[in-house]
MIPA-328055 format. One record per residue (C-alpha): residue number from 1; residue in three letters; x, y, z. Coordinates in steps of 0.001 Angstrom, whole numbers, m for minus. Layout:
BEGIN
<r><n>NUM</n><res>Ala</res><east>X</east><north>Y</north><up>Z</up></r>
...
***
This chain:
BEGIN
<r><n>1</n><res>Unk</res><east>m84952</east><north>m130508</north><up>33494</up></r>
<r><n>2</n><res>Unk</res><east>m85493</east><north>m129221</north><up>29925</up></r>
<r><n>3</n><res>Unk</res><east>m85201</east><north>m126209</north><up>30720</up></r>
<r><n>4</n><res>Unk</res><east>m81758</east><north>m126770</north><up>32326</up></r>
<r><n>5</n><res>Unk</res><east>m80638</east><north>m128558</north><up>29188</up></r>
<r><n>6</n><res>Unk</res><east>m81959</east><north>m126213</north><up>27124</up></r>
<r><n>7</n><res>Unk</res><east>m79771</east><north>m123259</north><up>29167</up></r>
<r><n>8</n><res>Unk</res><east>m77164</east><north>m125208</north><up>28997</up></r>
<r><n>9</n><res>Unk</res><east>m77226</east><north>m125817</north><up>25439</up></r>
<r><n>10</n><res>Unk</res><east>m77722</east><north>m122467</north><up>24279</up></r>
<r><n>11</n><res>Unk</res><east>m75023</east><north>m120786</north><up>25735</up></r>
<r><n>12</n><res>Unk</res><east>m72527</east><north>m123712</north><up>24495</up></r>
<r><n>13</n><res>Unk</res><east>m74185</east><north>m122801</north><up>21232</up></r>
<r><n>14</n><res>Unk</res><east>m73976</east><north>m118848</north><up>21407</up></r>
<r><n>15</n><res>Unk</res><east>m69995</east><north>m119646</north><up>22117</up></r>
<r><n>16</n><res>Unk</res><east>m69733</east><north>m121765</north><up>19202</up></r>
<r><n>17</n><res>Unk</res><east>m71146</east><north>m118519</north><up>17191</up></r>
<r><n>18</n><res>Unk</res><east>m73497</east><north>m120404</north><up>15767</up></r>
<r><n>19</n><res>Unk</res><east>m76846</east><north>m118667</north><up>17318</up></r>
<r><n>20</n><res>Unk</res><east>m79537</east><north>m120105</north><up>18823</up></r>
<r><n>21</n><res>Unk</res><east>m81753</east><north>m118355</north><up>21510</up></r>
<r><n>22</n><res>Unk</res><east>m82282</east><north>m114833</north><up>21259</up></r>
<r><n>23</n><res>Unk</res><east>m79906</east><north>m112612</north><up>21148</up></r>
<r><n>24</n><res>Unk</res><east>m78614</east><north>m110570</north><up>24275</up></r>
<r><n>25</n><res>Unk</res><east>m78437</east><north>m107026</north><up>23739</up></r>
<r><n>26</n><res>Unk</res><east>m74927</east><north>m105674</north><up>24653</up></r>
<r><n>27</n><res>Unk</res><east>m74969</east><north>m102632</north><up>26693</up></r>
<r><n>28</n><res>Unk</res><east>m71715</east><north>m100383</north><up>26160</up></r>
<r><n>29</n><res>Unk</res><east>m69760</east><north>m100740</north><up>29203</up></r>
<r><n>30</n><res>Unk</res><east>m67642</east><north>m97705</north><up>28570</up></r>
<r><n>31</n><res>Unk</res><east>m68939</east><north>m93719</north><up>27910</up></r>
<r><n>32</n><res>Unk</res><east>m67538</east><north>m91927</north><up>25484</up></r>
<r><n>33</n><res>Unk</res><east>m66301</east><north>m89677</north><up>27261</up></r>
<r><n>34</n><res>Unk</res><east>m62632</east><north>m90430</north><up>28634</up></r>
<r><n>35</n><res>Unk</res><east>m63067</east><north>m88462</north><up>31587</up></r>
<r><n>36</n><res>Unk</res><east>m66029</east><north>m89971</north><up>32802</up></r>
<r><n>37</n><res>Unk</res><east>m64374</east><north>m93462</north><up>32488</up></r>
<r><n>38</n><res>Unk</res><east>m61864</east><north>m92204</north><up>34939</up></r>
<r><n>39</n><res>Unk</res><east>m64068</east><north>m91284</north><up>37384</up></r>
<r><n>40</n><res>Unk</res><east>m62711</east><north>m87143</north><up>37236</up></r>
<r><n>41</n><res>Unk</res><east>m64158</east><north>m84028</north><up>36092</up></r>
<r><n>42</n><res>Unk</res><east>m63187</east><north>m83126</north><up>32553</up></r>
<r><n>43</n><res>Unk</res><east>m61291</east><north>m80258</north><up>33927</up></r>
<r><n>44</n><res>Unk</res><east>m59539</east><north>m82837</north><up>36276</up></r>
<r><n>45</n><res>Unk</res><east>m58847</east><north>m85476</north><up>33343</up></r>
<r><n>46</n><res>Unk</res><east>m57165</east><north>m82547</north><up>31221</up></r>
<r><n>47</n><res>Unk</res><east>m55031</east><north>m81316</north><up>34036</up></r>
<r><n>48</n><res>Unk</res><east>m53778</east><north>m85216</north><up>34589</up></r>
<r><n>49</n><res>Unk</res><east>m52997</east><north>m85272</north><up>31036</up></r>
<r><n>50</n><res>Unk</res><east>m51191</east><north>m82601</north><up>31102</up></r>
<r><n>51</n><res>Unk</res><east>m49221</east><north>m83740</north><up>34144</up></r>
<r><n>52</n><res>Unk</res><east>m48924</east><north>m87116</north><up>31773</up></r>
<r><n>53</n><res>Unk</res><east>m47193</east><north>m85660</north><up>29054</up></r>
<r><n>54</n><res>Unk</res><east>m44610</east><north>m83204</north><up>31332</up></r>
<r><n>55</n><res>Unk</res><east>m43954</east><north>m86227</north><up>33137</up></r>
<r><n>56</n><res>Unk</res><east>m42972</east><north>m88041</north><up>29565</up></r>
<r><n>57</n><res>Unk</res><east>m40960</east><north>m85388</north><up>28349</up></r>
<r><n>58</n><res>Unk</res><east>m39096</east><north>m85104</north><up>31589</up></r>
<r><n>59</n><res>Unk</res><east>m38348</east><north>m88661</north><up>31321</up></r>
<r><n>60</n><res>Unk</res><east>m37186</east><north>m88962</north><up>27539</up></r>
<r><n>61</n><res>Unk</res><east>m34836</east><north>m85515</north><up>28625</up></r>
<r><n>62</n><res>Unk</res><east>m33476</east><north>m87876</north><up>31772</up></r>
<r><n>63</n><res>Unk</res><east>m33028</east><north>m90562</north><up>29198</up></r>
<r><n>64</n><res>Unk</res><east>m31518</east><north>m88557</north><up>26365</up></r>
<r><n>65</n><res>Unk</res><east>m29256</east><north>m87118</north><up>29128</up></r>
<r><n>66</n><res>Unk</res><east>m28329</east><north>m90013</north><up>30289</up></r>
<r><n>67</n><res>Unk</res><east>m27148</east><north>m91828</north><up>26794</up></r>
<r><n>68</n><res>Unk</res><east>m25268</east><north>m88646</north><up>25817</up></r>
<r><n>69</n><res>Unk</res><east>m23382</east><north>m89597</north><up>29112</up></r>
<r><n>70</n><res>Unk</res><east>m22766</east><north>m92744</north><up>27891</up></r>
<r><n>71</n><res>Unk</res><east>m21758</east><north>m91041</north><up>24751</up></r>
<r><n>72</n><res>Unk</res><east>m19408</east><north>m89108</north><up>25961</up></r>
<r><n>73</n><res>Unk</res><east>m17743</east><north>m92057</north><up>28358</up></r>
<r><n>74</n><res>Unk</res><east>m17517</east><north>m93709</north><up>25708</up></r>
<r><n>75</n><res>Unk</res><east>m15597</east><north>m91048</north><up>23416</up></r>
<r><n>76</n><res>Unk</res><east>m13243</east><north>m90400</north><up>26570</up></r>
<r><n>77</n><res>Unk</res><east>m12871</east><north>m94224</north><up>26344</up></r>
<r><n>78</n><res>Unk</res><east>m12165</east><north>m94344</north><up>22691</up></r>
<r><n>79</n><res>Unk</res><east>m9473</east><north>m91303</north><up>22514</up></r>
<r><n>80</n><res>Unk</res><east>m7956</east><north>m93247</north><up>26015</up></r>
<r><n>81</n><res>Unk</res><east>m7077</east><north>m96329</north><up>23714</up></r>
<r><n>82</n><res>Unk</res><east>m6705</east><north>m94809</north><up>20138</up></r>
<r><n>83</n><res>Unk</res><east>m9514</east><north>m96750</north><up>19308</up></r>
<r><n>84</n><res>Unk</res><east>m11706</east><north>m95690</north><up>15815</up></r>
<r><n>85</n><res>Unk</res><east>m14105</east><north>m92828</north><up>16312</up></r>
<r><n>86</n><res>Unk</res><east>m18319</east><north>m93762</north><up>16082</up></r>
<r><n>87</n><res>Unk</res><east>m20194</east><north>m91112</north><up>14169</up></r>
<r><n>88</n><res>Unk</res><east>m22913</east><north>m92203</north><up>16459</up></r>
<r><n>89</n><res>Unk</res><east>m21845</east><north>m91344</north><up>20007</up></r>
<r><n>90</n><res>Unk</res><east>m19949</east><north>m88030</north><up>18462</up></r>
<r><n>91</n><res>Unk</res><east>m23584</east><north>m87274</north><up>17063</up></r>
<r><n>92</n><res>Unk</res><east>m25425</east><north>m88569</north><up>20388</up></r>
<r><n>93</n><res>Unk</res><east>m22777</east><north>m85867</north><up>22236</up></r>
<r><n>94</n><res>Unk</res><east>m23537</east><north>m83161</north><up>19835</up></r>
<r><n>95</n><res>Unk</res><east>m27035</east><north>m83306</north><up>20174</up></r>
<r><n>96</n><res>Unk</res><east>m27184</east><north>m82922</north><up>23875</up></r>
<r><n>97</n><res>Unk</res><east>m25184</east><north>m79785</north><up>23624</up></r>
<r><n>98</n><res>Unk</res><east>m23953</east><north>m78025</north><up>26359</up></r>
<r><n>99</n><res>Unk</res><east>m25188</east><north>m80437</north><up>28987</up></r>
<r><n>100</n><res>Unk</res><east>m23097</east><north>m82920</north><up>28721</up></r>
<r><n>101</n><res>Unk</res><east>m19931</east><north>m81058</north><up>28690</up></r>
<r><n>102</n><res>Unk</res><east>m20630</east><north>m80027</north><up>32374</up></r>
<r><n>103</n><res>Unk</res><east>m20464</east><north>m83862</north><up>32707</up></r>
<r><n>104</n><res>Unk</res><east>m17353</east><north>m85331</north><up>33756</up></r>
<r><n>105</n><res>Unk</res><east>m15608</east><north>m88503</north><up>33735</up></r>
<r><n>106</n><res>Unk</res><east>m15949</east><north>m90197</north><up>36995</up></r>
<r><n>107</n><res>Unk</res><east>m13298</east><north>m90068</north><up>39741</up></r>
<r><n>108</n><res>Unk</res><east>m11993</east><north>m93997</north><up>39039</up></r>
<r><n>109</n><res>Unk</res><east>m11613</east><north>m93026</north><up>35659</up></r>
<r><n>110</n><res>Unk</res><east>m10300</east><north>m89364</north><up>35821</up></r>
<r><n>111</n><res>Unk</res><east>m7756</east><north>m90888</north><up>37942</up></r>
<r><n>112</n><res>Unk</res><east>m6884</east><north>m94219</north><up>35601</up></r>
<r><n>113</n><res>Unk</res><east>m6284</east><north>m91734</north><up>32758</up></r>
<r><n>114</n><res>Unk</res><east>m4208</east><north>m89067</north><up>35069</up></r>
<r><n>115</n><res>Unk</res><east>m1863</east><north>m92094</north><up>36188</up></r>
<r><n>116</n><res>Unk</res><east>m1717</east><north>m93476</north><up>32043</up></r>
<r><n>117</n><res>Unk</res><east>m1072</east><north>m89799</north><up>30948</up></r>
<r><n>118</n><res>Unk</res><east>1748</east><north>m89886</north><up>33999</up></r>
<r><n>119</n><res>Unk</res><east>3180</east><north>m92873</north><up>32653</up></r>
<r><n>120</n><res>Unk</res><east>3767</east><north>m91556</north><up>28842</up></r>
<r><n>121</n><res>Unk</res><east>4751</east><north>m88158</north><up>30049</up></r>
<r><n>122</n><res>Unk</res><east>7594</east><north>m89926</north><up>31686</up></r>
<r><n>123</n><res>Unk</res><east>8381</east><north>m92520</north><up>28971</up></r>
<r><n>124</n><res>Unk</res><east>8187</east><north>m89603</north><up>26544</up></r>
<r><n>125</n><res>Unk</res><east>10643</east><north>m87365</north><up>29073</up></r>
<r><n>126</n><res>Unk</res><east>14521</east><north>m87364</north><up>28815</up></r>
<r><n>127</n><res>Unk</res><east>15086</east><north>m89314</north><up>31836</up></r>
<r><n>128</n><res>Unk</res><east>12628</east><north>m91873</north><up>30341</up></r>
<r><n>129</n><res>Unk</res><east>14504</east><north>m92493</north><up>27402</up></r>
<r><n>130</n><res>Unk</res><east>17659</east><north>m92907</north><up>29323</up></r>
<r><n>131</n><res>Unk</res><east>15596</east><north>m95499</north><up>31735</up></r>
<r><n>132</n><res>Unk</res><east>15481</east><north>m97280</north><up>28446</up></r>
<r><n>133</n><res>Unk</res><east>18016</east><north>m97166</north><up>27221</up></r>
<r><n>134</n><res>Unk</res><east>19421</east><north>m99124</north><up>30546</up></r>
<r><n>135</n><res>Unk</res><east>16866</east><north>m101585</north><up>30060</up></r>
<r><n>136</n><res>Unk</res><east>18009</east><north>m102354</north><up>26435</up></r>
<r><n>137</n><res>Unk</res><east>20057</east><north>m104955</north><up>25313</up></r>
<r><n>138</n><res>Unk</res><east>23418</east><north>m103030</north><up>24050</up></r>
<r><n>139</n><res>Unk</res><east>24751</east><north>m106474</north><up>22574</up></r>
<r><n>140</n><res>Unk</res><east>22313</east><north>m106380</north><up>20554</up></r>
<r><n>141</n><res>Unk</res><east>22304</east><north>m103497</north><up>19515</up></r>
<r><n>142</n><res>Unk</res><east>25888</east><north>m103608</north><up>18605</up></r>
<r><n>143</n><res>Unk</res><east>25311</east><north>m106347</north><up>16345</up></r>
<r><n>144</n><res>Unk</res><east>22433</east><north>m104394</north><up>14851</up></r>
<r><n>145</n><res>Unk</res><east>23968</east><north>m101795</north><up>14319</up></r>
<r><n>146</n><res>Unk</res><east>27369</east><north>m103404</north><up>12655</up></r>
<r><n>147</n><res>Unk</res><east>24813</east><north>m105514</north><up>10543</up></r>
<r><n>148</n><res>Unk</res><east>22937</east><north>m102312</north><up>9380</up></r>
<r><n>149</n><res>Unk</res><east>26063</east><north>m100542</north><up>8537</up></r>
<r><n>150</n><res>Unk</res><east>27825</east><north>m103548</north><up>7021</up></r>
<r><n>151</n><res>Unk</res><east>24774</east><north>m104305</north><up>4613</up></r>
<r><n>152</n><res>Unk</res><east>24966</east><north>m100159</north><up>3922</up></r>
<r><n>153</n><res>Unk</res><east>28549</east><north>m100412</north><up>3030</up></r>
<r><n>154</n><res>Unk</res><east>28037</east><north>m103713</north><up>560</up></r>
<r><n>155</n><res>Unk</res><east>25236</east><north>m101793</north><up>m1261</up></r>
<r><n>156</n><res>Unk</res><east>27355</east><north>m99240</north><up>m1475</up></r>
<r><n>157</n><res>Unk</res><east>30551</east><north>m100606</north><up>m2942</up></r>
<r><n>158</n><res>Unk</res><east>27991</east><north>m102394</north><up>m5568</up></r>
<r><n>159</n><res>Unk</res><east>27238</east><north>m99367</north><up>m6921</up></r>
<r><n>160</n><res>Unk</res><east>30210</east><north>m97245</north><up>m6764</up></r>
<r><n>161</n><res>Unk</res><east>33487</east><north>m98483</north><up>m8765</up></r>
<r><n>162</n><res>Unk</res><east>35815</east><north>m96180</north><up>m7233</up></r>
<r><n>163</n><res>Unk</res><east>34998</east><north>m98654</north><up>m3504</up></r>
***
């Protein structure tokens, strides 16, 4: 029974930090060598290393691929609207070079911005001004007009005596 206790004791005592019993030599779990922790052949463990770090920079290429993408989506995006220019995505596109210009917008969007630059061609045509025109009020107009010329011709005699 003492002995019990005393086991008992002791370890609740080694937790604590404070001592008591002797002390337990630690045996190093791990080697020093790397390979050897792996279970492989040091000719192995450099090959997988190797396979480890073409893996890595095959990934971060995927990734910077991918956000120059992005990039460049979002610069098609930005000239779509007329919206402010970011340094950063003009950089991000820059940086990935030739690669992304062999990118294209996707078909949804190549054909959204085909129908909008449809729709401005024709507005900007001759027969789109006269569709216009047929959609304007010519009342007021008129009046616009009259008031425009009216307000011109008051000015005018204002500053000229002979009027």
């Amino acid at each position: 029974m003492a002995f019990l206790m005393k086991s008992m004791l002791s370890s609740q005592v080694k937790n604590l930090g404070l001592g008591g019993g002797g002390e337990e030599k630690t045996e190093e779990s791990s080697p020093s060598d790397p390979a050897a922790a792996a279970g492989m052949t040091r000719e192995e463990y450099e090959e997988y290393q190797k396979q480890m770090v073409e893996e890595k920079m095959e990934r971060d290429a995927a990734f910077a691929h991918k956000k120059a993408e992005r990039a460049c989506l979002r610069v098609h995006l930005r000239e779509k609207y007329r919206l402010p220019k970011s340094e950063m995505d003009e950089n991000a596109v820059q940086m990935a070079g030739d690669d992304v210009d062999d990118v294209g917008l996707p078909e949804d969007l190549q054909k959204m911005v085909a129908e909008d630059q449809e729709e401005e061609e024709d507005k900007e045509s001759f027969l789109g001004q006269l569709q216009n025109l047929q959609n304007m009020d010519m009342d007021a107009i008129k009046e616009k007009a009259q008031a425009t010329f009216t307000e011109i011709k008051q000015t005018a005699e204002q500053k000229c005596s002979v009027m």
